[in-house]
C-alpha positions as CSV (number, residue, x, y, z in Angstrom):
1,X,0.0,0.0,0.0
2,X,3.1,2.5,0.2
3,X,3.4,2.6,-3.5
4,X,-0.7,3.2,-3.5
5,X,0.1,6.6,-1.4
6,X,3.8,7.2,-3.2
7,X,1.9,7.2,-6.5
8,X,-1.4,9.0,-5.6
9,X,0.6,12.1,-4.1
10,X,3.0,12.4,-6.9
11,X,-0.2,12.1,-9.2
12,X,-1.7,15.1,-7.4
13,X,0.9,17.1,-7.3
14,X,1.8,16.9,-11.4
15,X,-2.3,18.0,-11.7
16,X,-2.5,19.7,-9.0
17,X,-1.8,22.7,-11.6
18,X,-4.7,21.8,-13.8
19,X,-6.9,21.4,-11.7
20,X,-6.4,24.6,-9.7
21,X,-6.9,25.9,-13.4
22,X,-10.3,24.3,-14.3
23,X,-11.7,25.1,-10.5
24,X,-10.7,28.8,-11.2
25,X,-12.9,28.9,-14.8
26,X,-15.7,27.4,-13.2
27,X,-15.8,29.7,-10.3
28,X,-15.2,33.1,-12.6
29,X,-18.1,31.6,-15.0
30,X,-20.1,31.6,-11.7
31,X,-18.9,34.3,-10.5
32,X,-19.9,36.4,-13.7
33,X,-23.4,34.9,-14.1
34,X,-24.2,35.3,-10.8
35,X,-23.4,39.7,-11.8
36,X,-25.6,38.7,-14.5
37,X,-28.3,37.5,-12.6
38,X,-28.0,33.8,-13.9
39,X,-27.2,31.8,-10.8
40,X,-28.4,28.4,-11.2
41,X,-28.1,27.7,-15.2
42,X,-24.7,28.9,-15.5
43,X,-23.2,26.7,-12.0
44,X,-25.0,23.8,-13.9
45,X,-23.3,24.4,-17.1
46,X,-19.9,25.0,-15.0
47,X,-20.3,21.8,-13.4
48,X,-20.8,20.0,-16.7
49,X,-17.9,21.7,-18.3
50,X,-15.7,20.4,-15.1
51,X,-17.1,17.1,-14.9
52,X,-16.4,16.4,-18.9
53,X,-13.1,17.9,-18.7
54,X,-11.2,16.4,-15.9
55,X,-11.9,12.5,-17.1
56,X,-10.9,13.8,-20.4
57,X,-7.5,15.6,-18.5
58,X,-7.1,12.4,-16.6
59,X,-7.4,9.7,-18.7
60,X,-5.9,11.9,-21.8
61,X,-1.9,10.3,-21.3
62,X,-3.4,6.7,-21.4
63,X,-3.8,7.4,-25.3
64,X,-0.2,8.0,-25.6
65,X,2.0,4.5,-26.9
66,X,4.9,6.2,-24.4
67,X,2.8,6.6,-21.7
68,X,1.5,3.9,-21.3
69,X,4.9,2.1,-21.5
70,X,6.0,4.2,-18.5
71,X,2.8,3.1,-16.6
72,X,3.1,-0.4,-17.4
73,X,6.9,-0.3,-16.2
74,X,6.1,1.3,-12.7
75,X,6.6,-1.0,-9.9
76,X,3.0,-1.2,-9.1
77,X,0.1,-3.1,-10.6
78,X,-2.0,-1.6,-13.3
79,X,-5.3,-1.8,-11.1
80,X,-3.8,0.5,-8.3
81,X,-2.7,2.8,-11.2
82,X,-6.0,3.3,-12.7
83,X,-7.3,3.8,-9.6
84,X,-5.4,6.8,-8.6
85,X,-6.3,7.8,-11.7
86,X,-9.6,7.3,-11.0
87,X,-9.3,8.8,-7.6
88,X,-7.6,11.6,-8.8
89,X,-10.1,12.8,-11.1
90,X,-12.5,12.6,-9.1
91,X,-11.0,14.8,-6.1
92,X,-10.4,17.4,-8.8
93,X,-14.3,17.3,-10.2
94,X,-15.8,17.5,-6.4
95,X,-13.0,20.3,-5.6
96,X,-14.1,21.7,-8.8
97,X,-18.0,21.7,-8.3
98,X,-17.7,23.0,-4.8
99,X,-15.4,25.4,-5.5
100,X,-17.6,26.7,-8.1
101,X,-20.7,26.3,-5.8
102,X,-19.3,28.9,-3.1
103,X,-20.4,32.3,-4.7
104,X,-23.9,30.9,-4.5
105,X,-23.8,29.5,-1.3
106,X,-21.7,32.3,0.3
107,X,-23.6,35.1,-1.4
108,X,-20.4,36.8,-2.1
109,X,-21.1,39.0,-4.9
C-alpha cells in the first residue's frame, strides 16, 4: 500500500496545476453569471464543463504509446494505477463543483 500513497501524491501534485486551473474557470463563470443574474443555469453548465473535462485531462496520457509504456513499467500493478487515476479525477471534479458552488452559497457578490 506504500506505492498506493507514493503514487497518488506524486499524481496530485503533477495535476494539481490543472486542476487549480479548471476550478478557477468554473468559479469566474459563476462568479460572472451570478453579476448577470443567472445563478443556477450557468453553476450547472460550470459543473458539466468540469465534470467532462477532468476524465478527459485524466485519462488523456493513457492514449499515448509512451505513456502507457511508463505506466506499465512502474513498480505497481495496473489496477492501483487506474485507480489513482480514477481517484484523482475525481477529487479534482468534487474540488471543482464546490469550489464553483461557493459564490452561490456564500452570497459573495
Amino acid at each position: 500500500m506504500k506505492s498506493f500513497s507514493k503514487y497518488f501524491s506524486y499524481h496530485i501534485g503533477e495535476t494539481l496545476p490543472r486542476s487549480i486551473v479548471v476550478s478557477l474557470i468554473a468559479f469566474f463563470c459563476v462568479l460572472i453569471a451570478d453579476r448577470l443574474n443567472v445563478r443556477i443555469t450557468i453553476h450547472a453548465l460550470a459543473s458539466v464543463f468540469v465534470l467532462m473535462l477532468t476524465p478527459a485531462f485524466e485519462l488523456a496520457p493513457m492514449k499515448i504509446k509512451r505513456n502507457i509504456d511508463t505506466i506499465v513499467s512502474l513498480p505497481i500493478d495496473r489496477k492501483t494505477t487506474m485507480l489513482v487515476h480514477w481517484l484523482s479525477g475525481l477529487l479534482q471534479s468534487l474540488f471543482a463543483v464546490f469550489l464553483s458552488f461557493t459564490p452561490i452559497f456564500f452570497d459573495i457578490v
